[in-house]
C-alpha positions, 0 to 999 in steps of 0.5 A, spaced: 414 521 558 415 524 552 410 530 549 410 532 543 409 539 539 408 542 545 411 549 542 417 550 537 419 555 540 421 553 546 427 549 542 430 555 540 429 559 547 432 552 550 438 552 545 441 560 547 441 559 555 448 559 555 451 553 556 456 556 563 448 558 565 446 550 563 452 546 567 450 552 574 444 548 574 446 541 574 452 542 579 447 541 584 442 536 586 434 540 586 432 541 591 425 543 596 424 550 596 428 555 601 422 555 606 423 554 614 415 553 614 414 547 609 409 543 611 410 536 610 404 533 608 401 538 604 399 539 598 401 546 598 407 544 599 406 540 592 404 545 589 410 550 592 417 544 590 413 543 583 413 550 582 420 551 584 423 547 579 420 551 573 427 554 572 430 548 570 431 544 564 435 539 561 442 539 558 445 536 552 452 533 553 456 529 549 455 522 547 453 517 552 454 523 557 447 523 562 444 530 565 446 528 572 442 529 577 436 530 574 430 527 578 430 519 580 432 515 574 431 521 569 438 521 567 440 514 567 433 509 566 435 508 558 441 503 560 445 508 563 442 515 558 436 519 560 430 517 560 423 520 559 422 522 565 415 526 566 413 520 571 420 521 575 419 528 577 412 527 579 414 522 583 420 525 586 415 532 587 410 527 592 415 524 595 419 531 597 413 534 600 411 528 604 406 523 600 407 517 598 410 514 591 410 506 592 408 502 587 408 508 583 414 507 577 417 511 570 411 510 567 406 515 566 401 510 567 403 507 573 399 513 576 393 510 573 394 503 574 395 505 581 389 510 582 386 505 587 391 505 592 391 513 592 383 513 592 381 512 584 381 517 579 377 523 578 375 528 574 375 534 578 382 537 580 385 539 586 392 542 587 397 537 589 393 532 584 397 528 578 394 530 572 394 524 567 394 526 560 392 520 555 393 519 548 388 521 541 391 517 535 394 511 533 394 504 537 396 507 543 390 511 543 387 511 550 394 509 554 395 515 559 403 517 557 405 524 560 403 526 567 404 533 571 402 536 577 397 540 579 399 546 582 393 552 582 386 551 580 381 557 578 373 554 576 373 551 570 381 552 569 388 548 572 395 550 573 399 544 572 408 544 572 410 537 567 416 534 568 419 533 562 416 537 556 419 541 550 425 537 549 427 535 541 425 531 537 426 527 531 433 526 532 438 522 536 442 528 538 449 527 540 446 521 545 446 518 539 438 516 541 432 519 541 429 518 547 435 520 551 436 526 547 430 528 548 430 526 556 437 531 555 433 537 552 426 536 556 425 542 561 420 542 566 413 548 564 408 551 567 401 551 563 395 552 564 388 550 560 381 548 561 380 543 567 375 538 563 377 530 561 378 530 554 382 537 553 387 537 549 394 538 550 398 539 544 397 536 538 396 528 541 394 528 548 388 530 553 386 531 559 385 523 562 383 524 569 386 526 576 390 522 581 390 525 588 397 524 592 397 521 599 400 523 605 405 518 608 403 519 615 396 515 613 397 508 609 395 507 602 388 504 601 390 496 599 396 496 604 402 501 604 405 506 609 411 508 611 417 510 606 416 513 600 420 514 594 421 508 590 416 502 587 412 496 588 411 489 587 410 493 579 416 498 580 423 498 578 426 492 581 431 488 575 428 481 574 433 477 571 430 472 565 433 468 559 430 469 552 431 464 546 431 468 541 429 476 539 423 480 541 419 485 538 416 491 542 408 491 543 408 499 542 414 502 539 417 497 535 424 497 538 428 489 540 430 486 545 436 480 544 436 474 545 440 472 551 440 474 559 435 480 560 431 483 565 424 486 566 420 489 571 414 487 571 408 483 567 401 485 564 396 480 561 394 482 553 394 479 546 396 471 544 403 471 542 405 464 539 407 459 534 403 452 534 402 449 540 406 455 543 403 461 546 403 466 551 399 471 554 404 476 558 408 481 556 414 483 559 416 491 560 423 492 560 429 497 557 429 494 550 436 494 546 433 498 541 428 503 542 427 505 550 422 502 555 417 498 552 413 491 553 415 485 549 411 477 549 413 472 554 413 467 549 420 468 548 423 467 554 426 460 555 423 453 557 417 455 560 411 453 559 404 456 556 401 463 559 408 461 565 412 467 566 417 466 571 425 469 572 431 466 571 430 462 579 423 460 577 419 465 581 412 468 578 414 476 575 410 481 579 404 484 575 405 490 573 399 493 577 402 491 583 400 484 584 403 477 584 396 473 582 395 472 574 388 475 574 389 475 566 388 483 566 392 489 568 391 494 572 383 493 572 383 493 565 380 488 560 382 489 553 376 488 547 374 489 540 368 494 538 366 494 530 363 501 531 363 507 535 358 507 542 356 512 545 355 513 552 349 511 556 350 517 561 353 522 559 353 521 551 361 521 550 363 517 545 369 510 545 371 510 538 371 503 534 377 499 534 382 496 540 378 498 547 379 497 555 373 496 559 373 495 567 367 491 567 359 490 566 353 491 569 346 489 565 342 494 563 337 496 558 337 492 551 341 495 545 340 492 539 338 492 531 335 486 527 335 480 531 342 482 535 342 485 541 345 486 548 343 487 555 350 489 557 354 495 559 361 496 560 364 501 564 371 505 561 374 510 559 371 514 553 375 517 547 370 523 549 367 525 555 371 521 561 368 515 564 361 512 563 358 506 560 357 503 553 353 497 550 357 490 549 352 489 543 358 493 539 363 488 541 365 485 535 363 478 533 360 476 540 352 473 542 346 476 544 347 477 551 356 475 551 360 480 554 367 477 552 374 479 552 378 479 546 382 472 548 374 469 549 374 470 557 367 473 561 368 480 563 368 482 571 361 485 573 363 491 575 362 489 583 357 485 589 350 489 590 351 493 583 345 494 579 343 495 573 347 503 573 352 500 578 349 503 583 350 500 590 344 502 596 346 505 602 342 509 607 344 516 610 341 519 616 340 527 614 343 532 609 349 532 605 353 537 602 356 535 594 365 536 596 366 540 590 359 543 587 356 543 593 349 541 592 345 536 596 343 530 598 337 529 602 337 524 608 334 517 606 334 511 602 340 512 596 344 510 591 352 511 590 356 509 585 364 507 589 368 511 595 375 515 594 379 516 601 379 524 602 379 530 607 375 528 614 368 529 616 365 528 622 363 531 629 366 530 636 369 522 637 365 520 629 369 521 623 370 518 616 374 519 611 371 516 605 368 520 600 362 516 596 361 518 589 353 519 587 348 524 583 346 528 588 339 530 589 341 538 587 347 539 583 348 533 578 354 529 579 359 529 585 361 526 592 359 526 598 362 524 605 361 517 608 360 520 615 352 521 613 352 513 613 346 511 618 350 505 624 356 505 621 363 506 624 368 511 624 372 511 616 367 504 615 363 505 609 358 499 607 352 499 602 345 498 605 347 489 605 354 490 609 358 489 604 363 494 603 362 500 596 368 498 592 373 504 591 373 509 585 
């Protein structure tokens, strides 16, 4: 993905490589590195491929030429031209060190999207982990748009490769388009910075969380297994569709024609419409003007309201990697707030404006006046990671309403949460914290989600999930699953039987 102001000097550094130095790098696939003992499956192996490519970059050539052979479709995912590619090469980096990549495409945010199916997203890094880094101003803010590797951590500090860094902006280049321009001129980097969400990264961007990989020889949760390299159901298939007049894009203001075109997947979001017309899904496509971008389904032709089919009457893919219209994307709910909220646990702050929430629990009462709420809903915040905020900053809703912005409920956030989301279960002795190493003392608690990780057991008895929770020593973190009274080999269910929901 593109990541902007990164350094200017490294425009000027890129432009005296010699150009015969530049072409040597490209006459050649990348590759792993030169090491018999590679072990596929490993995380070290992420880290070692992800650092070996740190010598290449980019090469600018003449109009229309791509920067062959690049990483997946680096080089020829803008209608034949380069493409921003920092998702490309972190999934090119999992898939040859043996993890799988499905359901995973171009876009950075797919990783988020996704992070179900690799275990959730967290906050603390570990090596081989995607970095995901999200956006701080204008109305993208919150959307995760650039993703690198994690290739070294040291206390409070992450060594990460990006793919897709440093390239020239501001100018179409001899592409005669800025997007492949810059996806020419890219290189990949290593840097290193403080390990928190909401650390910046250049001059837009922060720390938004950390996905880990998983290896090919286990399924991925919700299904998957086997193979790699490639997309899901939300992944690069073309789909075939017939617009009946020209689309604006949803972000970056490029256009689709009218005409026969196709995208790759849908998500639900604002009403688009005229009359009695309308539609909810957004289509993600290769615009005509302007590279990968989102356009309204209310321009496809001869269907009906809130319907987006293909060109052979089949229901598109949801983005997330669904087929099922739940009228979200990628577990988000999209709202309006007419203020900043802070949040309830660890006093973060959700700027004022265009929000995603997860879903609500009911909580404590927020209010002022006669106006008040006792919903709380979890998401990402502007500062400060993951927590809750009051539904009473929600704009022009009730006392007690917890809506979207198209007027529908808000999800609880799970069966068997509490007023703090917690679920109930009961652990048969002491548990040590995985990456603060405090305790949590056998009996009667509560946790939060689980997350798939390392195995922890004894003899015949193991368990592989990890269970986020406060620990009674040692503040936030996860312990294993394995502590869990009566319970099978990888089960982890709450106190009622009910299985914890994943991060």
């Amino acid at each position: 993905m593109r990541f902007a102001h990164i350094s200017p000097s490294l425009h000027r550094w890129g432009i005296a490589v010699t150009a015969l130095l530049t072409m040597a790098f490209y006459l050649a696939a990348p590759a792993p590195p030169a090491n018999a003992d590679v072990v596929l499956g490993d995380v070290q192996t992420i880290a070692d491929i992800a650092r070996g490519q740190t010598h290449r970059f980019e090469s600018v050539g003449e109009p229309g030429r791509v920067c062959d052979p690049g990483y997946l479709t680096s080089c020829s995912g803008n209608k034949g031209r380069g493409e921003y590619w920092c998702a490309d090469f972190a999934r090119w980096v999992w898939d040859r060190a043996g993890f799988h990549t499905e359901y995973l495409d171009p876009r950075a945010r797919s990783f988020q999207e996704q992070r179900a199916r690799y275990g959730g997203e967290h906050s603390a890094p570990q090596v081989g982990d995607a970095a995901l880094f999200h956006d701080i101003y204008g109305n993208a803010k919150g959307v995760v748009h650039h993703v690198a590797i994690v290739v070294a951590v040291d206390g409070g500090s992450v060594t990460i490769v990006s793919g897709d860094v440093g390239g020239e902006e501001n100018t179409t280049g001899p592409e005669g388009n800025e997007e492949a321009h810059y996806a020419h001129t890219a290189k990949v980097r290593e840097d290193t910075l403080n390990s928190s969400p909401g650390t910046m990264f250049g001059n837009s961007e922060a720390i938004d969380g950390y996905v880990s990989p998983v290896p090919k020889s286990r399924p991925l949760n919700g299904g998957g297994g086997g193979g790699g390299g490639g997309a899901g159901s939300g992944g690069s298939d073309k789909l075939w569709i017939n617009t009946f007049a020209s689309a604006a894009g949803r972000d970056h203001g490029g256009k689709l024609y009218a005409g026969r075109n196709y995208v790759f997947c849908r998500e639900w979001g604002t009403q688009v419409g005229s009359g009695s017309a309308y539609n909810h899904w957004w289509l993600y496509t290769d615009m005509d003007t302007g590279g990968r971008d989102f356009v309204s389904a209310y321009y496809l032709s001869g269907q009906g309201n809130d319907t987006a089919k293909d060109a052979n009457g089949n229901d598109l893919p949801t983005c997330d990697g669904t087929t099922t219209g739940t009228g979200r994307s990628g577990g988000r709910t999209w709202v309006k707030t007419f203020a900043a909220a802070q949040g309830r646990n660890d006093g973060g702050t959700l700027n004022a404006g265009r929000n995603y929430v997860f879903c609500k629990v009911w909580g404590a009462q927020v209010g002022s006046g006669s106006a008040y709420n006792h919903w709380w809903l979890a998401t990402d915040m502007d500062t400060g990671g993951k927590d809750f905020v009051s539904a009473y900053y929600l704009s022009g809703q009730g006392n007690d309403v917890a809506n979207d912005e198209n007027g529908d409920d808000i999800p609880e956030c799970a069966s068997g949460d509490d007023a703090g989301g917690k679920v109930w279960v009961k652990t048969f002795t002491t548990a040590t914290g995985r990456d603060h190493g405090g305790a949590l003392y056998a009996g009667t608690n509560y946790v939060f989600c689980k997350v798939w990780g390392a195995q922890v057991g004894s003899g015949s008895a193991y368990n592989h999930w990890w269970l986020a929770t406060d620990m009674d020593t040692g503040g936030k973190d996860f312990v294993s699953a394995y502590y869990l009274s009566g319970q099978g080999n990888d089960v982890a269910k709450d106190i009622n039987g009910r299985d914890i929901h994943t991060c």
